[in-house]
N, C-alpha and C positions, 0 to 999 in steps of 0.2 A: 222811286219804287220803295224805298226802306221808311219813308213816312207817309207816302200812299200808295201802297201795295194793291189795292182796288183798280188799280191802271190792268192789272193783269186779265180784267171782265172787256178791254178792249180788243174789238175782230181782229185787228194788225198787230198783236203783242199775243208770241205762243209762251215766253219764260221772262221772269225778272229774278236780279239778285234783290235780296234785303238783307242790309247791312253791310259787314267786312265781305270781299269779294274774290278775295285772292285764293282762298281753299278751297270756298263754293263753286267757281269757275273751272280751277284746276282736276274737281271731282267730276264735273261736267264733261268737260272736256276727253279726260279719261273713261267715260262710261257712253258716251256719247252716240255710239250704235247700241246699246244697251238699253235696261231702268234705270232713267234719273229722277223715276218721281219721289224718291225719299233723300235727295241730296239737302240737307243742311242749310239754311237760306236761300233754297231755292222754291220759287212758286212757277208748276210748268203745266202747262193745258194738254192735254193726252185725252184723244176721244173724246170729247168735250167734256172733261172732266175738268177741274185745277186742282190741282195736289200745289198742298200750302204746307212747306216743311220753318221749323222753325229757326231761326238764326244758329249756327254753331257757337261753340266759347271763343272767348276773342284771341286773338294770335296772342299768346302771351308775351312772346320773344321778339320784338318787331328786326330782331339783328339775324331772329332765322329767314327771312323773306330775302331773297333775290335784290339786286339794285332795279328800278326798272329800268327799261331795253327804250333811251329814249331815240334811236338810231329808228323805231318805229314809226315815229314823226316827221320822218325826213321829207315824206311828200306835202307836206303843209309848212310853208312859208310864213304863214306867221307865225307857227311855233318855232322853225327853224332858225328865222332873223331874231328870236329874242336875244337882247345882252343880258336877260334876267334869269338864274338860273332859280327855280322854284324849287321847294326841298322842305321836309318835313323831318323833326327830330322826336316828336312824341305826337300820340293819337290818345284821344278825350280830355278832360277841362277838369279841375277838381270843384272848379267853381258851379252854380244853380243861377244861372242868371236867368230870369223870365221871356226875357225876349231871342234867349238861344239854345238850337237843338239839342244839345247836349241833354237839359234833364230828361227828354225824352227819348234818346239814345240810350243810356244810361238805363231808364225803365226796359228797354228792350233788349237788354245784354245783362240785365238784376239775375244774378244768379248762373252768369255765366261767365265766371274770372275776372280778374281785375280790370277794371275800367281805364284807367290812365298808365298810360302804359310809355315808355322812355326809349328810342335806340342807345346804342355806348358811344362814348365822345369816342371809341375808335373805330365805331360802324359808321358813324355820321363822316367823319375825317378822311375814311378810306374811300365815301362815295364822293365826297365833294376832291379829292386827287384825281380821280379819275377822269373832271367836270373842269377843272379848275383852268384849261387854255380854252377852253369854248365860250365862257360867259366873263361877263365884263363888272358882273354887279350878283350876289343871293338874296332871293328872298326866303327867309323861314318865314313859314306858311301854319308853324304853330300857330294856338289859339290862344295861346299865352306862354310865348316864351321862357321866360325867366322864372318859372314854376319850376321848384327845386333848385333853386339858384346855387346852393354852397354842394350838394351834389352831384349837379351836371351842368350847371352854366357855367358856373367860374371857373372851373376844370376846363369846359370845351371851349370857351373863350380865352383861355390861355394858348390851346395849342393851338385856336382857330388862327389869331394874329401869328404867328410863329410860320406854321409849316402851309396857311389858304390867302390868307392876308387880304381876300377880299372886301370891298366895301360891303354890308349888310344892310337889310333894314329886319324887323322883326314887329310883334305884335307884345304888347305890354300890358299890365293893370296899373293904376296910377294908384293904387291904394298899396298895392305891393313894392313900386319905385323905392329906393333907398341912395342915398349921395353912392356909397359901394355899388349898384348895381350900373347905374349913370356912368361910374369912373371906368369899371369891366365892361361894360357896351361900348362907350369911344373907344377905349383903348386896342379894342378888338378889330375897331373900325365901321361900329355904327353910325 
Protein backbone atom coordinates (compact mmCIF):
# COMPACT_ATOMS: atom_id res chain seq x y z
CA UNK A 1 0.00 0.00 0.00
CA UNK A 2 2.69 2.85 0.79
CA UNK A 3 4.07 2.45 -3.04
CA UNK A 4 0.80 1.65 -4.40
CA UNK A 5 -1.83 3.11 -2.54
CA UNK A 6 -4.26 2.83 -5.63
CA UNK A 7 -4.96 -0.86 -4.21
CA UNK A 8 -7.31 1.12 -2.00
CA UNK A 9 -9.90 1.69 -5.52
CA UNK A 10 -10.29 -2.26 -4.89
CA UNK A 11 -14.16 -3.69 -3.88
CA UNK A 12 -12.40 -6.20 -0.98
CA UNK A 13 -9.98 -3.34 0.50
CA UNK A 14 -12.22 -0.51 2.80
CA UNK A 15 -8.41 1.05 4.60
CA UNK A 16 -4.71 0.67 3.97
CA UNK A 17 -1.85 2.08 6.01
CA UNK A 18 0.97 4.17 3.89
CA UNK A 19 4.04 4.16 5.34
CA UNK A 20 5.12 3.80 9.27
CA UNK A 21 2.22 1.99 10.80
CA UNK A 22 2.54 1.91 14.39
CA UNK A 23 0.72 5.37 15.20
CA UNK A 24 -1.58 5.24 12.30
CA UNK A 25 -2.97 1.87 13.37
CA UNK A 26 -2.87 2.93 17.06
CA UNK A 27 -5.03 6.21 16.18
CA UNK A 28 -7.35 3.72 14.29
CA UNK A 29 -7.84 1.68 16.52
CA UNK A 30 -8.56 4.12 19.33
CA UNK A 31 -11.29 6.11 17.14
CA UNK A 32 -12.47 3.17 15.62
CA UNK A 33 -16.35 3.65 16.45
CA UNK A 34 -15.70 7.16 15.51
CA UNK A 35 -14.04 9.65 12.30
CA UNK A 36 -11.05 7.99 11.21
CA UNK A 37 -11.13 9.76 7.92
CA UNK A 38 -8.43 12.21 8.86
CA UNK A 39 -6.00 9.76 10.66
CA UNK A 40 -2.49 10.33 9.36
CA UNK A 41 -1.38 7.59 6.80
CA UNK A 42 -4.42 6.48 6.54
CA UNK A 43 -6.43 5.95 3.25
CA UNK A 44 -10.21 4.68 4.41
CA UNK A 45 -13.39 4.39 2.01
CA UNK A 46 -16.50 5.85 3.87
CA UNK A 47 -19.80 6.04 1.64
CA UNK A 48 -17.90 5.41 -1.21
CA UNK A 49 -15.87 8.15 -0.66
CA UNK A 50 -11.64 7.37 0.03
CA UNK A 51 -10.28 9.95 2.24
CA UNK A 52 -6.40 9.82 1.34
CA UNK A 53 -4.67 11.37 4.52
CA UNK A 54 -0.99 11.95 4.24
CA UNK A 55 1.77 10.03 5.93
CA UNK A 56 2.59 11.44 9.61
CA UNK A 57 6.43 12.50 10.68
CA UNK A 58 8.43 9.60 11.29
CA UNK A 59 8.71 7.97 14.88
CA UNK A 60 11.70 9.90 15.55
CA UNK A 61 12.54 7.93 18.76
CA UNK A 62 12.39 4.22 17.54
CA UNK A 63 13.39 3.42 21.50
CA UNK A 64 9.90 5.04 22.30
CA UNK A 65 7.85 2.03 20.47
CA UNK A 66 6.98 -0.97 22.48
CA UNK A 67 9.11 -4.45 21.73
CA UNK A 68 6.76 -6.34 19.57
CA UNK A 69 4.42 -8.89 21.19
CA UNK A 70 5.98 -11.89 19.25
CA UNK A 71 3.83 -14.39 21.76
CA UNK A 72 1.19 -13.09 18.74
CA UNK A 73 2.65 -15.66 16.44
CA UNK A 74 2.32 -18.56 18.41
CA UNK A 75 -0.38 -19.99 16.15
CA UNK A 76 1.76 -20.28 13.08
CA UNK A 77 4.43 -22.81 13.20
CA UNK A 78 6.62 -21.72 10.89
CA UNK A 79 7.19 -18.66 12.68
CA UNK A 80 7.17 -20.37 15.95
CA UNK A 81 9.87 -23.30 14.81
CA UNK A 82 12.25 -20.53 13.67
CA UNK A 83 16.00 -20.73 15.38
CA UNK A 84 16.27 -17.37 13.61
CA UNK A 85 15.49 -14.48 15.58
CA UNK A 86 14.69 -11.38 13.14
CA UNK A 87 15.43 -7.82 14.57
CA UNK A 88 15.92 -4.55 13.36
CA UNK A 89 18.25 -1.79 14.90
CA UNK A 90 17.77 1.29 12.67
CA UNK A 91 14.89 2.20 9.79
CA UNK A 92 15.87 3.98 6.47
CA UNK A 93 19.28 3.82 4.26
CA UNK A 94 21.43 6.97 3.97
CA UNK A 95 22.38 5.57 0.87
CA UNK A 96 20.32 6.41 -3.02
CA UNK A 97 20.64 3.29 -4.64
CA UNK A 98 18.58 3.00 -7.95
CA UNK A 99 17.29 -0.31 -7.64
CA UNK A 100 15.99 0.32 -3.83
CA UNK A 101 12.85 1.85 -2.08
CA UNK A 102 14.35 3.85 -0.04
CA UNK A 103 14.82 7.11 -2.40
CA UNK A 104 11.39 6.77 -2.74
CA UNK A 105 10.44 6.47 0.80
CA UNK A 106 12.56 9.08 1.57
CA UNK A 107 10.50 11.37 -1.09
CA UNK A 108 7.41 10.40 0.76
CA UNK A 109 8.64 11.28 4.48
CA UNK A 110 10.84 14.81 2.61
CA UNK A 111 9.71 17.01 5.13
CA UNK A 112 8.73 14.88 7.66
CA UNK A 113 11.86 14.41 10.27
CA UNK A 114 14.69 12.59 9.94
CA UNK A 115 14.99 9.86 7.74
CA UNK A 116 17.32 7.32 9.17
CA UNK A 117 16.70 6.89 12.34
CA UNK A 118 18.86 4.42 15.10
CA UNK A 119 17.44 2.41 18.31
CA UNK A 120 20.29 2.65 21.51
CA UNK A 121 22.74 -0.16 21.96
CA UNK A 122 20.51 -0.34 25.24
CA UNK A 123 17.07 -0.59 23.56
CA UNK A 124 18.30 -3.11 21.01
CA UNK A 125 20.37 -5.19 24.07
CA UNK A 126 17.31 -5.02 26.40
CA UNK A 127 15.08 -6.58 23.52
CA UNK A 128 17.33 -9.30 22.32
CA UNK A 129 17.69 -10.42 26.79
CA UNK A 130 14.38 -10.90 26.70
CA UNK A 131 14.78 -13.14 23.19
CA UNK A 132 17.96 -14.61 23.93
CA UNK A 133 16.71 -18.62 25.32
CA UNK A 134 14.30 -18.91 22.42
CA UNK A 135 16.45 -18.47 19.23
CA UNK A 136 19.63 -20.22 18.39
CA UNK A 137 20.94 -17.67 15.67
CA UNK A 138 20.01 -13.16 14.87
CA UNK A 139 19.31 -11.98 12.09
CA UNK A 140 19.65 -8.01 11.75
CA UNK A 141 17.35 -7.23 9.21
CA UNK A 142 19.04 -3.64 8.89
CA UNK A 143 19.61 -2.40 5.43
CA UNK A 144 22.99 -1.64 6.20
CA UNK A 145 24.27 -2.54 9.26
CA UNK A 146 27.42 -1.07 9.96
CA UNK A 147 26.10 2.55 9.15
CA UNK A 148 27.41 4.68 11.88
CA UNK A 149 29.94 2.15 12.71
CA UNK A 150 32.11 4.11 15.55
CA UNK A 151 28.66 5.43 17.05
CA UNK A 152 26.58 2.55 17.25
CA UNK A 153 28.21 -0.59 15.87
CA UNK A 154 31.25 -0.87 17.75
CA UNK A 155 29.53 0.16 20.91
CA UNK A 156 26.83 -2.45 20.40
CA UNK A 157 29.16 -5.00 19.22
CA UNK A 158 31.00 -4.82 22.30
CA UNK A 159 28.29 -5.33 24.57
CA UNK A 160 26.61 -7.69 21.95
CA UNK A 161 29.57 -10.44 22.51
CA UNK A 162 29.71 -9.83 26.29
CA UNK A 163 26.08 -9.90 27.70
CA UNK A 164 23.88 -11.90 23.86
CA UNK A 165 26.77 -13.69 22.51
CA UNK A 166 24.75 -14.98 19.80
CA UNK A 167 25.95 -16.08 16.29
CA UNK A 168 24.63 -13.09 13.88
CA UNK A 169 24.54 -12.55 10.35
CA UNK A 170 23.96 -8.88 9.18
CA UNK A 171 23.58 -6.83 5.88
CA UNK A 172 26.82 -4.86 4.77
CA UNK A 173 28.14 -2.36 1.80
CA UNK A 174 31.46 -3.59 0.60
CA UNK A 175 32.52 0.02 -0.28
CA UNK A 176 32.04 0.82 3.58
CA UNK A 177 33.94 -2.67 4.74
CA UNK A 178 37.21 -1.75 6.58
CA UNK A 179 39.88 -4.65 8.18
CA UNK A 180 38.25 -2.68 11.77
CA UNK A 181 34.78 -3.45 10.94
CA UNK A 182 35.66 -7.26 9.62
CA UNK A 183 37.72 -7.67 13.10
CA UNK A 184 34.16 -6.11 15.46
CA UNK A 185 31.79 -8.44 13.27
CA UNK A 186 33.78 -11.80 14.09
CA UNK A 187 34.47 -10.87 17.20
CA UNK A 188 30.97 -10.19 18.03
CA UNK A 189 30.36 -13.47 16.40
CA UNK A 190 29.36 -12.89 12.94
Amino acid sequence: PTFFPEVINDLNIDMICVGEGELAISEVLAKFNSDITKVSGIYVKKNGVVYKNDVAHNIENLDDLPFPDRNLYGRYPFITNQENLRIITMRGCPYKCSFCFHPAMRALYDGKGKYVRRRSVANVIEELKLLKGKYKRVDFQDDTFIVNFNSFVKPFLEVYGKEIGLPFTCCVRADIMTEEVVVALKSAGC
